[in-house]
N, C-alpha and C positions, 0 to 999 in steps of 0.2 A: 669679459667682453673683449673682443679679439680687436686691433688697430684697424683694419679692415672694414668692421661694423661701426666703429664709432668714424671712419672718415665719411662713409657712405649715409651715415646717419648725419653727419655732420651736415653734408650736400645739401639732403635732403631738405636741410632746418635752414639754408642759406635760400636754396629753390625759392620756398617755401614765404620767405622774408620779399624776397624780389617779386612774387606772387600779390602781395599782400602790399607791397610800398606802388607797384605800376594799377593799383586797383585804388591806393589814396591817390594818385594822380588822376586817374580820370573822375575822378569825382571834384576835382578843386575847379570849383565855379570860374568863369571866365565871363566878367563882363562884355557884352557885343552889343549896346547902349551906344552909339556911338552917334553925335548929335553935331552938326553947325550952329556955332555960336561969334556972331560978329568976325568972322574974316579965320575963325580956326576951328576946328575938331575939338570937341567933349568928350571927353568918356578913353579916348587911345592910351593916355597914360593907366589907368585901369585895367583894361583890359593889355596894355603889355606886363605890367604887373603880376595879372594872371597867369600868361604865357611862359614868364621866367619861370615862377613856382612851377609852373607843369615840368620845366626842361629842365629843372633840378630836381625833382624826384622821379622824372623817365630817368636821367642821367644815374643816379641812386640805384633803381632799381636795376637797370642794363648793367654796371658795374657788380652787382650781387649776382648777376645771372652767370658773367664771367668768371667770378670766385666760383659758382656752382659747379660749371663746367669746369675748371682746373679743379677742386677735390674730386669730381668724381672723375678724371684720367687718371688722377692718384689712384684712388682708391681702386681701378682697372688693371693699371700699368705695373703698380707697386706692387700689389698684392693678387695677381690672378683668380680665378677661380680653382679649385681643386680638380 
């Protein structure tokens, strides 16, 4: 297998990861329960709890899309097509 096929394949498997990590984030439940209780808010520390987890594995997966994008300019740039 040529350096070429295994960058490109490589891409593909990082794609692929950041496909798969922004598809756990939108599935991570977000409390929106959010209730008055005696002079404050219930439920916001929860549901920001939620919000972080999301913007740590958006941030996860947008970092993988960028690695995606740099191997495959490698695998472009480096190594042309014939």
């Amino acid at each position: 297998m040529t350096l070429h096929k295994i960058i490109s394949w490589l891409y593909v498997a990082v794609a692929l990861s950041a496909a798969g990590l922004w598809f756990y984030a939108s599935i991570i439940q977000v409390p929106t329960d959010i209730q008055s209780g005696y002079g404050s808010l219930v439920g916001v520390e929860e549901m920001s709890a939620g919000f972080k987890k999301q913007g740590f594995w958006n941030a996860a997966a947008a970092a993988m899309t960028g690695v995606a994008v740099l191997l495959e300019l490698v695998a472009a740039k480096a190594f042309p097509p014939e």
